[in-house]
N, C-alpha and C positions, 0 to 999 in steps of 0.2 A: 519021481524027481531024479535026474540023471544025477550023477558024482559029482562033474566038474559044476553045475548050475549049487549043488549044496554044500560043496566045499567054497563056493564064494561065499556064499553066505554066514559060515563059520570065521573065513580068513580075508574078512573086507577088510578094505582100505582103514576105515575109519576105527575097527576093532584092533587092527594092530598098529596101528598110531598111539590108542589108550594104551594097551599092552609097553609099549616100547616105552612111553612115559610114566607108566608107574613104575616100573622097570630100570629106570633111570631116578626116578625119584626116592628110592628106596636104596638104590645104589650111594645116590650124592649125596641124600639127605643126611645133615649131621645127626650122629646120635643121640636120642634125648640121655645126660649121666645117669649112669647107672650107679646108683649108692651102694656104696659096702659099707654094713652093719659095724664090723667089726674095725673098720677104721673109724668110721665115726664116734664110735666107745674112746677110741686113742685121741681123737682131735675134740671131745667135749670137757673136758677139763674145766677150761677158763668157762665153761657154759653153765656146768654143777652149780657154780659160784649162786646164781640166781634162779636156775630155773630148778637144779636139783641133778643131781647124778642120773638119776633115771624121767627124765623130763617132768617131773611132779613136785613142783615145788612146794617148799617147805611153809612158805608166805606168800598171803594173798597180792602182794605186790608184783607179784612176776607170774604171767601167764603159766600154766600147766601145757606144757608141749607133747608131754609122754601120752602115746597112743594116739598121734593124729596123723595123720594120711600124709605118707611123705611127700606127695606131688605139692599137697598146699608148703607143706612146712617148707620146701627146697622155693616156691615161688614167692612167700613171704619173706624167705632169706633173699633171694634175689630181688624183690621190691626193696627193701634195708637199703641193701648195695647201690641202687640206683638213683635213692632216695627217693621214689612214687609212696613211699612209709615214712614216716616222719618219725623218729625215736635217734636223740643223739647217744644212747648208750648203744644200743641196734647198729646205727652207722659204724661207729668206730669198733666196731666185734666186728663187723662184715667185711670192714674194710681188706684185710690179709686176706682174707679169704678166696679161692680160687671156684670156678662152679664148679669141679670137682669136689670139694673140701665141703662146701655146702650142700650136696647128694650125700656125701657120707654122712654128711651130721642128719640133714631129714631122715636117712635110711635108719641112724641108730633109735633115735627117738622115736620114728613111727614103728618102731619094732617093739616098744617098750609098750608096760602096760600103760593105760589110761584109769583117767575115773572112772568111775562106778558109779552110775545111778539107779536108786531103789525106785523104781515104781509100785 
């Protein structure tokens, strides 16, 4: 196979079309937040109240959040906000809150431990 007939076929039309669009899309695409651990320790304060200083609450009335997977914890924050959640104490916690502020808080909690199950 000659050069130029296999270098078409590396550098076709339709290949660098994808190219240039992922390429763009990786450029434009907003960032998903990235959570810092350590601010969210600073902005859980008012969250301790219920859920516990280290996401593991004290009482069975408030969800255990410590050791869950930040992506759910930051999307259930943002469901609150949106209200797609229904919870009027949730809402008004969420409400100040920036999507920033709510990465940090997933990032802190999903860094913490979790429960412990014995099998």
């Amino acid at each position: 196979m000659r050069f130029d007939r296999l270098s078409s076929l590396f550098l076709s039309p339709r290949l660098v079309r994808g190219l240039v669009v992922a390429a763009m899309a990786a450029v434009l695409a907003p960032a998903q937040a990235a959570g810092d651990p350590m601010r969210g320790k600073q902005k859980s304060e008012v969250c301790a109240a219920c859920h516990g200083a280290d996401g593991n609450s004290p009482t069975p009335a408030f969800p255990r959040i410590g050791g869950q997977h930040p992506d759910y914890l930051l999307q259930a924050l943002l469901d609150y906000k949106a209200g797609k959640r229904k919870n009027p104490i949730m809402a008004a916690q969420v409400e100040p809150l920036s999507k920033q502020d709510m990465a940090d808080l997933a990032a802190w909690y999903g860094a913490q431990q979790g429960l412990y199950v014995k099998r």
